[in-house]
N, C-alpha and C positions, 0 to 999 in steps of 0.2 A: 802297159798291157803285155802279159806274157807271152810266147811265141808261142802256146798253145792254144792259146785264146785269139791269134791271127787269123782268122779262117778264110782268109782272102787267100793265105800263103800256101795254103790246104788244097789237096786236091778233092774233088766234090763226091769221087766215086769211092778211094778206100778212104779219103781223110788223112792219108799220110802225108807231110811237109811235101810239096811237089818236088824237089831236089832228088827224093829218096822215094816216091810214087810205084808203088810194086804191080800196079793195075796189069800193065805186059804180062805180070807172073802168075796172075791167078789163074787158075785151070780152070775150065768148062766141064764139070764130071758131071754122069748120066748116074744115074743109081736107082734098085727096084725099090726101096724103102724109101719114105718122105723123113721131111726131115721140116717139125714145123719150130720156130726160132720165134720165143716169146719173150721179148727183149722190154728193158724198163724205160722207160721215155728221158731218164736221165744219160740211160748208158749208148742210148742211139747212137749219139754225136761225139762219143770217149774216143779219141784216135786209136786209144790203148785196146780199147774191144776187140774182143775176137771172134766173138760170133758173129758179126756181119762177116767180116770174112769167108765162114765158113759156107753160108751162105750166099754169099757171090761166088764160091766156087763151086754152089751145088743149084745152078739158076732154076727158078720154075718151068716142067712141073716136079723137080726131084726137094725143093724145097718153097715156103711163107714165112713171111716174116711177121711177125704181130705186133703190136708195141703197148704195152700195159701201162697204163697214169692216162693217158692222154683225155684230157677233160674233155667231156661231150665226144668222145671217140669211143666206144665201148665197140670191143672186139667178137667174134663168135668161134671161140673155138671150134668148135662143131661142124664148122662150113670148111673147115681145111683137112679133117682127115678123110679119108680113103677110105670105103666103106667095106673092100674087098680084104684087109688084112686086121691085122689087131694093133691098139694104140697103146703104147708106154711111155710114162714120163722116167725121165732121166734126173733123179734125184736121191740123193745119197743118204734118203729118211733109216728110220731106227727099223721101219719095216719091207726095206726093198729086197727085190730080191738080185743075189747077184748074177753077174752074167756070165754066161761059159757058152761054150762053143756047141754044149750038145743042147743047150736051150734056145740059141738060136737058130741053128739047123731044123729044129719041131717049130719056130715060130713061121719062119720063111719071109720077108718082108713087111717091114712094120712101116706105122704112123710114128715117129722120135720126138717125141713132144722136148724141148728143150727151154727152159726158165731160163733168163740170162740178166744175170746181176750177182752185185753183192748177196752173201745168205743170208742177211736181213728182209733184202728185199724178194728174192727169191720165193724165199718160208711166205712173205705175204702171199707173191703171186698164186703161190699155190691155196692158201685157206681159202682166198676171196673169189677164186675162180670154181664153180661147184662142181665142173667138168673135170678140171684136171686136179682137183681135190677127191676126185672117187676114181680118175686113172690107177691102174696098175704101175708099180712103181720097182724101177732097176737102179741098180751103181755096176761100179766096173769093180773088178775084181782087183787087188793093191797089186799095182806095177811099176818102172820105173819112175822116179820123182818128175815131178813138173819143169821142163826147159823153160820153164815162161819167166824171165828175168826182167820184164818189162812194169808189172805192178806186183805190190807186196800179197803176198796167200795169209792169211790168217790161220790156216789148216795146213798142218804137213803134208795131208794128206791131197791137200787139194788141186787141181787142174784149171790152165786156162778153159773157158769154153769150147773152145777150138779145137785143144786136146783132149779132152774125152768126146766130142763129137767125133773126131779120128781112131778115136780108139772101141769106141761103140760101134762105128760101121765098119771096122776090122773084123767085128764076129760076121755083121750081115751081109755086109758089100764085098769082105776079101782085103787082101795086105796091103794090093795097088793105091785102093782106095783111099785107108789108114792114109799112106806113105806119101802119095800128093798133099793131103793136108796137113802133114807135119812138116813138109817140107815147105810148103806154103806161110807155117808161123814162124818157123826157122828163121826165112828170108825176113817176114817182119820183124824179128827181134830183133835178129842181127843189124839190120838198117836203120832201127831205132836207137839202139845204145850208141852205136856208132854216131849218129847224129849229136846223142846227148854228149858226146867224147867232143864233139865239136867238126866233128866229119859231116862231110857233103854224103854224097851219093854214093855207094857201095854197092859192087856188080854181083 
């Protein structure tokens, strides 16, 4: 059995190898925008995920976690946004619109609808779900490439989870915001290559 597949060796809360456990490091951020994380019931339990992360650094009520497959688990979208602001999903269709700083200053704190999978599975979550198939729909505007050196991108263009969740609340939350959470996947990557190099614990 591979040392991935150990999960006794695992820690329960981020999943990462206990030796290299970042839990101490994850910040507690407050935020006016929600942030709801609709995660694929394969990617729950990925060590490599980043959206829980992001999500343990943004605890309820600044974030929800959803989990899409789960047989006999059927989800309601609808029950988790905020009735007070407007809802966007965060997806990089042929028809989103992109984000800039003077469109979120007019929006003011939003619902962040966030799909978290492969774009296989993503693309699904969105047709089969009717809600966030008629959401209004963003990407981020092209910035610097992806630090995420932990799983392979299929898209140049593409982002871990975690960093365009960072980079999205940089319009609406501000830079502090952004900059805990990239500092926050920094530390995991770093701790994991390190690992795979055959290193323990990395401060």
């Amino acid at each position: 059995m591979s040392q991935r597949k150990k999960f006794w060796l695992r820690c329960n809360h981020c999943l990462m190898r206990n030796e290299i456990c970042i839990c101490s490091a994850i910040p507690q951020l407050k935020i006016q925008s929600k942030l709801i994380l609709v995660i694929g019931k394969r990617e729950i339990k990925v060590p490599t995920n980043t959206g829980r992360l992001a999500a343990m650094a943004l605890p309820p009520p600044s974030s929800s976690i959803l989990i899409h497959g789960e047989e006999g688990k059927p989800y309601d979208l609808s029950e988790h946004l905020l009735g007070d602001r407007p809802s966007l999903l965060l997806y990089p269709s042929e028809d989103a619109i992109e984000l800039s700083s003077e469109l979120a200053q007019s929006l003011g704190p939003i619902n962040l609808i966030v799909p978290d999978g492969n774009w296989r599975q993503t693309s699904k979550m969105r047709r089969r779900n009717p809600l966030m198939a008629q959401l209004p729909t963003i990407r981020l505007p092209l910035g610097a490439p992806s630090a995420y050196q932990v799983r392979r991108e299929t898209k140049a263009e593409g982002l871990a989870t975690l960093e365009a969740i960072a980079r999205v609340l940089g319009f609406f939350e501000g830079p502090e915001i952004q900059r805990a959470l990239e500092e926050l996947m920094a530390l995991m990557v770093a701790r994991t290559l390190h690992s795979r190099e055959g290193g323990g614990f990395q401060p």
